[in-house]
C-alpha positions in Angstrom: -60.3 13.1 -155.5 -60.0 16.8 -155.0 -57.2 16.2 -151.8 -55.2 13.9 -154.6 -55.6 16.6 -157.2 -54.4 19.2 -154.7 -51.4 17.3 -153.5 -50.1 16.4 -157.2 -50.7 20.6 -158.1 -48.5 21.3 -155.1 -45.9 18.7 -155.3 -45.6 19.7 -159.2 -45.5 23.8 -158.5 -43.4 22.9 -155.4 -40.4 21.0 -157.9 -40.9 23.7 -160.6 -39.9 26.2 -157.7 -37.3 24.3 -156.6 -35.8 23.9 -159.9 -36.0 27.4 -160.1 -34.0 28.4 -156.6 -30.8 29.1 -156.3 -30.5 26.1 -153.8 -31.3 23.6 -157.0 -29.3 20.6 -157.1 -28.3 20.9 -153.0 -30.9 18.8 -152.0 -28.9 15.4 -153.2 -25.9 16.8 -151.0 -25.0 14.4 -148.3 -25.0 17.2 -145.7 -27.4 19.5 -147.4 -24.9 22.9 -146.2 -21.9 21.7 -147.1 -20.3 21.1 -150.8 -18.4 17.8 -151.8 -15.2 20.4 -151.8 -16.2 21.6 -148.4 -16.6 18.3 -147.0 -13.1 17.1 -148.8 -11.5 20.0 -147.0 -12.2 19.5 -143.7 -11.6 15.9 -143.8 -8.3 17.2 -144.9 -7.4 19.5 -142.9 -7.5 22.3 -145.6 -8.1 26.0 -144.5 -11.2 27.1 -146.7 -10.4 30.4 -146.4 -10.9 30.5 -142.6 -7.0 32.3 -142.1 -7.5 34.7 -144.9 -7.3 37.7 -142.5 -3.8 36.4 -141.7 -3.5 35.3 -145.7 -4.4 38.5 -147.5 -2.6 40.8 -144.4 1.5 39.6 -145.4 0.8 35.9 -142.7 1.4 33.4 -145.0 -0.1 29.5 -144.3 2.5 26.4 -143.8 1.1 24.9 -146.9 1.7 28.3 -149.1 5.5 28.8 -147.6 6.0 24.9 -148.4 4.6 25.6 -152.2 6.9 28.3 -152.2 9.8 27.5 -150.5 12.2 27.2 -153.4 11.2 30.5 -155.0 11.8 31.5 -151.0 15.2 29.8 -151.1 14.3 27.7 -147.8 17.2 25.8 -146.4 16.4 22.4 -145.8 15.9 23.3 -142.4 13.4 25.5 -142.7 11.1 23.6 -144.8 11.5 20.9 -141.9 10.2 23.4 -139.5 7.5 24.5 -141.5 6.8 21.2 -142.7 6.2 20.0 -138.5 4.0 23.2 -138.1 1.9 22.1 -141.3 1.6 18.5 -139.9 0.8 20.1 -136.4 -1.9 22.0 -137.7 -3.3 19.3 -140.2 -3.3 17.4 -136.6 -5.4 19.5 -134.7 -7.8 20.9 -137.7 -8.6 17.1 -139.1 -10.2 15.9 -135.8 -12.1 19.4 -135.7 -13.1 19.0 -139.3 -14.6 15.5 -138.9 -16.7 17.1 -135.8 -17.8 19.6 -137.8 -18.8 17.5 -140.2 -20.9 15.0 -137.9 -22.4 18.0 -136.1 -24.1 19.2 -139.6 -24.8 16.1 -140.7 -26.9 15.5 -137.2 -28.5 18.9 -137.9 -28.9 18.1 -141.7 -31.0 14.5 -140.3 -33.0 16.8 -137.5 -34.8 18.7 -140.1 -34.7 15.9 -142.8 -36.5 13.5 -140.4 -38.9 16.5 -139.2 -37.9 16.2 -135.6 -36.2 19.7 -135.1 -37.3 21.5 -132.4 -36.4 25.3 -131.3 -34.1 24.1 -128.3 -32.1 21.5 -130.3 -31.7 24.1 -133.1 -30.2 26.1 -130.8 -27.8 23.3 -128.9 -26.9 22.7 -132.9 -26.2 25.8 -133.9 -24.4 26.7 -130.9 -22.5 23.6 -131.0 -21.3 23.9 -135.0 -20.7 27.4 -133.8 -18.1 27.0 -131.1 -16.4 24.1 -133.5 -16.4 26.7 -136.2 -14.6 28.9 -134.2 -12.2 26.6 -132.9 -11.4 25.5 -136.7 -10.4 29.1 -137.7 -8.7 29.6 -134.6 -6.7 26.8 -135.8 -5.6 27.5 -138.5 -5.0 31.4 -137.6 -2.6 30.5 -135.2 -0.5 29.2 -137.9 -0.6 31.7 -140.2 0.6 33.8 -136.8 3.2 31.3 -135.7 5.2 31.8 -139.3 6.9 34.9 -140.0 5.3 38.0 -141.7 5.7 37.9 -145.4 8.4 40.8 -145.5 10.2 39.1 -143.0 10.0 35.2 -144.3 13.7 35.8 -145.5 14.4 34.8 -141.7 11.4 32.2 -141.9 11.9 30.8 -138.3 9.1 29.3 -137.4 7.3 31.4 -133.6 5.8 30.3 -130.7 
């Protein structure tokens, strides 16, 4: 009786805690790190602020000249360049976004099934890690390849 009373006390103090955390309402994520929003903008393609050193520092995204290009009086050539780098990009961060997305959803099931250990914690993290970095290099290099801010009157497109 006393192991059954202990085990309701705990399971009761253990949900009122929970309730309580900051983390409340993640546990019914389908990959417990990452939000719905996350997880719709890497299937996407969608920068999540990864290029916002480029962003914030006069490198503007394809997507954000695109949005802009009338107020930037784009010829319809340019917004056919920077429309193939968008797509370009879109192509190589998609595929990089769904491998992200598997790799935390294998480390999400690890620890939900209780079979983590400390060496494939580390092969994980190491893993999401290098994709991570691969992602953001991704989408840097396209806020590079477009023309600073105070020169997008020229907006042709670099190597």
């Amino acid at each position: 009786m006393k192991p059954l009373v202990a085990a309701i006390c705990f399971s009761f103090f253990a949900q009122v805690a929970f309730a309580q955390s900051p983390y409340a309402g993640m546990q019914t994520r389908s990959i417990k790190a990452l939000s719905e929003q996350q997880i719709s903008d890497l299937k996407g393609g969608r920068g999540m602020g990864l290029a916002l050193p480029g962003e914030l520092n006069g490198y503007p995204g394809p997507i954000h000249v695109l949005e802009l290009s009338d107020k930037l009086g784009l010829s319809s050539e340019q917004k056919s360049r920077i429309d193939d780098l968008f797509q370009s990009m879109r192509t190589e961060a998609v595929p990089l976004g769904e491998n992200l997305l598997a790799q935390e959803a294998a480390l999400d099931q690890q620890f939900a099934s209780h079979s983590i250990t400390a060496e494939s914690l580390k092969v994980a993290t190491a893993q999401i890690g290098a994709t991570e970095a691969e992602l953001r290099d991704t989408h840097l290099k396209y806020h590079r390849r477009l023309p600073k801010s105070s020169q997008r009157s020229r907006c042709n497109a670099t190597p």
